[in-house]
Backbone as CSV, one residue per row, in Angstrom:
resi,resn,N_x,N_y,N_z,CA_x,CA_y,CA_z,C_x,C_y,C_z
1,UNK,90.751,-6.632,-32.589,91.021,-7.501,-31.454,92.204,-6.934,-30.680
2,UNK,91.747,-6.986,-29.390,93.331,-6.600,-28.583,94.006,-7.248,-28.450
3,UNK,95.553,-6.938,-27.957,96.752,-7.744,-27.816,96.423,-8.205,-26.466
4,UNK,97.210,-8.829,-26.101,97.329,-9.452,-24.498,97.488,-8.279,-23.556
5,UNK,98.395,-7.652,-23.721,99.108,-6.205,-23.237,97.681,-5.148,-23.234
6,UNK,97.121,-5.153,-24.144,95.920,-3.757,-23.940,94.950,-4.218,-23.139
7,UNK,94.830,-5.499,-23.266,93.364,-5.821,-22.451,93.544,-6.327,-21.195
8,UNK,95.436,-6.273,-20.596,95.572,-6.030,-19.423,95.798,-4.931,-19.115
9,UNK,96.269,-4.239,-19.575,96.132,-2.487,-19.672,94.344,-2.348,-19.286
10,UNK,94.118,-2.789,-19.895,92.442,-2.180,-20.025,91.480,-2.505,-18.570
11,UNK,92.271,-3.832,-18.415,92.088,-4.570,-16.832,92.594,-3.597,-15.441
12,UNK,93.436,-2.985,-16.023,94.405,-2.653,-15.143,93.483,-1.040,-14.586
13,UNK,93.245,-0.413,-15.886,92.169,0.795,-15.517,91.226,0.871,-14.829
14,UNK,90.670,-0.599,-15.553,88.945,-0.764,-14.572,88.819,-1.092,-13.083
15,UNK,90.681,-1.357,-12.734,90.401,-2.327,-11.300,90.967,-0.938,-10.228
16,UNK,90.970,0.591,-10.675,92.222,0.950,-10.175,91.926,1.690,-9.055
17,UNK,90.587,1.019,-8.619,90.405,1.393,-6.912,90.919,0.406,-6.363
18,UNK,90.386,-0.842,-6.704,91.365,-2.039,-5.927,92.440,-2.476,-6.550
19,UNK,93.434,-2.195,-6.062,95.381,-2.671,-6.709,95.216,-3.562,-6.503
20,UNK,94.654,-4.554,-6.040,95.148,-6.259,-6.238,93.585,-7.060,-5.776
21,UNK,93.069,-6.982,-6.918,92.092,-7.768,-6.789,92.051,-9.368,-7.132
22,UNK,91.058,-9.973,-5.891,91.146,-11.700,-6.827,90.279,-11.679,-7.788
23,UNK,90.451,-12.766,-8.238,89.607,-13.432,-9.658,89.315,-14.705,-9.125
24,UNK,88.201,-15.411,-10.142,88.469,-16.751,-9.948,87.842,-17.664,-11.062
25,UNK,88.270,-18.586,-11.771,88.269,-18.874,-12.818,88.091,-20.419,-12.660
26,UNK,87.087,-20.549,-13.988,86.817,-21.733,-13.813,87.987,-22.883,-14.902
27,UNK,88.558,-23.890,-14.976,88.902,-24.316,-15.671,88.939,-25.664,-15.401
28,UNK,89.338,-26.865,-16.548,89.130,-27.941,-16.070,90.399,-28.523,-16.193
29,UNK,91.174,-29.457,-16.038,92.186,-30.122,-15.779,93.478,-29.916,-16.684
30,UNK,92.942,-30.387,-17.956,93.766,-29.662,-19.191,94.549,-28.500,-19.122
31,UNK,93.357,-27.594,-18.909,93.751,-26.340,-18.931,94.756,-25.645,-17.991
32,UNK,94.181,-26.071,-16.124,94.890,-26.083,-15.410,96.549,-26.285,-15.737
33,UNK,96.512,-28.215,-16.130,98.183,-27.954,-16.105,98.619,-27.326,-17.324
34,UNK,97.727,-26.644,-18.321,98.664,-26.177,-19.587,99.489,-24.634,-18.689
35,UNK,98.588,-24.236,-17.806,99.240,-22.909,-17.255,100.260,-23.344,-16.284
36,UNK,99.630,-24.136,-15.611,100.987,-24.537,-14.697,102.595,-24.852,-15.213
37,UNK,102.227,-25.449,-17.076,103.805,-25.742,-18.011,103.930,-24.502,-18.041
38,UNK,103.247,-23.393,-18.483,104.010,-22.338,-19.059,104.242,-21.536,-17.951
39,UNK,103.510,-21.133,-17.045,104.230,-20.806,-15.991,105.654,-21.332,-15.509
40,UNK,105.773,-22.532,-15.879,107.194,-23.276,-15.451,108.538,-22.440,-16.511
41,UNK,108.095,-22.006,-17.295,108.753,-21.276,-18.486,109.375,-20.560,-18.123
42,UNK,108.621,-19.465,-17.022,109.672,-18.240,-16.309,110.245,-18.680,-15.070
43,UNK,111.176,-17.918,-14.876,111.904,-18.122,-14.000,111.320,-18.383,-12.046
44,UNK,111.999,-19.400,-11.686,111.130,-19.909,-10.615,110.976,-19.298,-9.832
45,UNK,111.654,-18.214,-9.418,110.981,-17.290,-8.155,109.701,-16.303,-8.615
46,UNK,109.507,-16.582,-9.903,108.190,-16.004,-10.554,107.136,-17.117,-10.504
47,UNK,107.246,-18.208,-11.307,106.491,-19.290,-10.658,106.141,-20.024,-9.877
48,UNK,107.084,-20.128,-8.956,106.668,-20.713,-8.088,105.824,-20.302,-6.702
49,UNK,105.588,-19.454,-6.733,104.854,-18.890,-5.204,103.453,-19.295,-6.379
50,UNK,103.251,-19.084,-7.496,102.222,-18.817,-7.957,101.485,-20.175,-8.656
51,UNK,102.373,-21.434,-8.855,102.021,-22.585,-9.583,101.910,-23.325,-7.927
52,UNK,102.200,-23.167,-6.818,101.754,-23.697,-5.308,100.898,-23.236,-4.628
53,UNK,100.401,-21.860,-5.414,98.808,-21.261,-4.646,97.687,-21.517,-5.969
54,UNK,98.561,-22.427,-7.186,97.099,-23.329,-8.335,97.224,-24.677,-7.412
55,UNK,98.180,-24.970,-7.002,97.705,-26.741,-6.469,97.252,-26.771,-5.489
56,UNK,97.674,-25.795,-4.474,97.079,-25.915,-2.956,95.152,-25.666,-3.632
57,UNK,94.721,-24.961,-4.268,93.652,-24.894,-4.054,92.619,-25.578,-5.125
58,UNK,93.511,-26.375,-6.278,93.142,-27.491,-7.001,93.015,-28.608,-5.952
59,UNK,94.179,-28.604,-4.806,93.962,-29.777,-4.209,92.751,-29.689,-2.956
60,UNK,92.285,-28.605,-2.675,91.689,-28.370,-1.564,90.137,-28.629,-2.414
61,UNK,90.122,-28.157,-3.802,88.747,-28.712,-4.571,88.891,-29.892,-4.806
62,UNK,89.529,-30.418,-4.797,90.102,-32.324,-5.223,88.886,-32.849,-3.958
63,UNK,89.462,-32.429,-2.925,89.374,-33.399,-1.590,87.795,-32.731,-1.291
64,UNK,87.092,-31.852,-1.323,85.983,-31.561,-1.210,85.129,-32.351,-2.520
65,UNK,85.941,-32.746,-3.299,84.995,-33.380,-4.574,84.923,-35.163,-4.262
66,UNK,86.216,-35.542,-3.795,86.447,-36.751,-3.014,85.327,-36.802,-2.022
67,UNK,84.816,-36.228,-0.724,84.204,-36.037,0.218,82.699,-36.880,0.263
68,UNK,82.336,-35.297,-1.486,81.251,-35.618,-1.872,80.639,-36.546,-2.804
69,UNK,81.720,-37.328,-3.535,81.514,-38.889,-3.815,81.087,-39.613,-2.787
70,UNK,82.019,-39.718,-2.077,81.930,-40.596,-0.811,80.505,-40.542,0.462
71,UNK,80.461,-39.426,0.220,79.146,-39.378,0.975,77.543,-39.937,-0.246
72,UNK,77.799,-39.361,-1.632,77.036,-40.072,-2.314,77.451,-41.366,-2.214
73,UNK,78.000,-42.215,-2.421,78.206,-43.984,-2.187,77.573,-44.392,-0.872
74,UNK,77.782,-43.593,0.004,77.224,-43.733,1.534,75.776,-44.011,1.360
75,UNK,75.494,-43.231,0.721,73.572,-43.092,0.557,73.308,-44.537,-0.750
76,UNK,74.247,-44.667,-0.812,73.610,-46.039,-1.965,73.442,-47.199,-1.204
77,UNK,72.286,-47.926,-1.495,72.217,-49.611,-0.877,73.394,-50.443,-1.179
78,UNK,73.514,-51.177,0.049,74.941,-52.026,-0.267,75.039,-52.644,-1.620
79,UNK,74.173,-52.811,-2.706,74.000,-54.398,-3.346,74.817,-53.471,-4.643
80,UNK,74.488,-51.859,-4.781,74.510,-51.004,-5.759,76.162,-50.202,-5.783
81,UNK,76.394,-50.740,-4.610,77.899,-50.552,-4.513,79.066,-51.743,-5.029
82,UNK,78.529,-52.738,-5.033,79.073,-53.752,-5.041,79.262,-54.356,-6.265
């Protein structure tokens, strides 16, 4: 099994036409804020640009998930809302 260190090493080889590639990862709430604590761990000019570009776009899936409730309730008969 690799360490953390080799299999970003190993990441680091495979990506090394593109220097800064995105990712995107699925996770669910839990998980989210467990990274957001430990991120809080290092020092804040390390975390923080980086724990405000997890909420801006937790919150931007929030409000698109809000949306689409709301438009499902829309389509329900009044009696089934109530």
């Amino acid at each position: 099994m690799l360490s953390a260190q080799q299999e970003l090493a190993q990441l680091n080889n495979m990506t090394q036409e593109n220097q800064n590639p995105t990712f995107n990862f699925q996770l669910d709430l839990n998980e989210a804020n467990a990274i957001l604590a430990a991120l809080h761990e290092l020092p804040a000019k390390v975390c923080n640009p980086i724990s405000e570009k997890i909420k801006a776009q937790a919150q931007e899936q929030i409000a698109a998930m809000q949306a689409e409730q709301a438009a499902v309730v829309e389509k329900l008969p009044a009696e089934a809302v109530e």
